[in-house]
N, C-alpha and C positions, 0 to 999 in steps of 0.2 A: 504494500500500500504506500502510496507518494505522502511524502509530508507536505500538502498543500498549506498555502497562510492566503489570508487575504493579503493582508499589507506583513512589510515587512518586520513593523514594531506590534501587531496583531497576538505573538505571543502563544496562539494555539494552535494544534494539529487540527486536521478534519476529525479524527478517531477523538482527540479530547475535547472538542467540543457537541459529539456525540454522545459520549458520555456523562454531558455537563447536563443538556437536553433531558435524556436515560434517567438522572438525578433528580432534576425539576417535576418531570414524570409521576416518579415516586412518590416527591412530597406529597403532588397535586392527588396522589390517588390518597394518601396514607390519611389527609385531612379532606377526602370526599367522602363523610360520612361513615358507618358502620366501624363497632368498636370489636372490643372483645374478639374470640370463638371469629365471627365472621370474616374480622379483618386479619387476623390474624389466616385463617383458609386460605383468603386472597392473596395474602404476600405467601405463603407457602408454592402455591399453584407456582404464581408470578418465578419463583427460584426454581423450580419444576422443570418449569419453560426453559426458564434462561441457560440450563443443563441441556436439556433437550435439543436446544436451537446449538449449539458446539459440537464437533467433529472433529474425529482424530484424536490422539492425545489431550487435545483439551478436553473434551468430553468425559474419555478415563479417569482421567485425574478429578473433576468434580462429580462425576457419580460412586467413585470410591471415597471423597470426602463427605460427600453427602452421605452414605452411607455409614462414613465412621461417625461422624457426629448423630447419626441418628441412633449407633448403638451407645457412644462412649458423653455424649453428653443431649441427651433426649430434653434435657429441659431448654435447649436453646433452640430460639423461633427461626426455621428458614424464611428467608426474603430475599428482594434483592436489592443490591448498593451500587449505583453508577451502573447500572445493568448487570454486576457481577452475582453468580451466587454466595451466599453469605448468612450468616448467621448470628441472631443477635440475642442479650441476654436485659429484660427490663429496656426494651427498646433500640439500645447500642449494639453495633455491629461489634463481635467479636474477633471472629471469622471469617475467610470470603476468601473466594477461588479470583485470580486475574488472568483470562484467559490468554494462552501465548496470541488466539487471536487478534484481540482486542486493538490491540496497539502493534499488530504485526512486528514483535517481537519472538527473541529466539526460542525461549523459553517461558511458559507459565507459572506462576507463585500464588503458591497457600500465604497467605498473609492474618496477621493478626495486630490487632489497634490497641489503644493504650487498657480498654478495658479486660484486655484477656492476659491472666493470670499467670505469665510466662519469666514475670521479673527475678532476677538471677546476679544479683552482685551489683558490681557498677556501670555490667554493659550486656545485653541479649541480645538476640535477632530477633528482627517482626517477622519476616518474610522467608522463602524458603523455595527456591528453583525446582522446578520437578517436573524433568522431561521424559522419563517412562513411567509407570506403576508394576513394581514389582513386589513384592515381599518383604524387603526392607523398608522400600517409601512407607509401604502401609502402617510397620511397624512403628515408625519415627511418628506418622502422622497421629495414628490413635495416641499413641503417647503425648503427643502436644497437643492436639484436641483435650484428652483428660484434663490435662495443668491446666490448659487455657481457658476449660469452660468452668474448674472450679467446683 
């Protein structure tokens, strides 16, 4: 994918200003109405989708993360962030897949945000490269899933 700009002090890609749109989206759905149970179904679907709608290795990788957090931390709500799958706990994203798509980058990352449980001395990782799903990925994955969801 070209990194198009309008101008050249514009600042954004086409792919992040998609995702900016993806986000606005969200809000606009999260406060149309319907709480609890319902809305909660909706943003699940919504992360569903956004699995669904990926191919190739992206796909792998967020249907075995969706899967691990569904076994390794079931209390956190699938939605989705910037268009990403993702998972959140009391409204905040924990969790969330960035697909290598997305940004036609080489690699896609499991990432996790200030509220997921992973802090470790005076320096951790958020984020985490993962360009096949084998055996090991899963294992590393469930393991930081567990910490992160707490």
């Amino acid at each position: 994918m070209a990194d198009k700009r309008d101008t050249p002090t514009d600042g954004f890609s086409d792919a992040e200003r998609e995702a900016m749109k993806q986000r606005a989206a969200e809000l606009r759905e999260q406060g149309a109405g319907g709480t609890g149970s319902a809305k909660k179904k909706r943003e699940a679907q919504a992360c569903v989708d956004a699995i669904a709608a990926l191919s190739g290795t992206d796909k792998a990788v967020a249907e075995l993360l969706h899967r691990i957090v569904q076994d390794e931390a079931p209390h956190l709500d699938p939605k989705t962030w910037y268009g990403f799958p993702s998972y959140a706990r009391d409204g905040k994203v924990v969790i969330f897949y960035q697909p290598a798509s997305k940004f036609d980058t080489r690699y896609g990352s499991v990432g996790f945000n200030e509220d997921a449980l992973l802090d470790n001395g005076a320096m951790w990782a958020t984020a985490f490269a993962v360009v096949e799903v084998t055996d090991e990925v899963e294992t590393t994955l469930r393991d930081l899933v567990h910490r992160a969801a707490g």
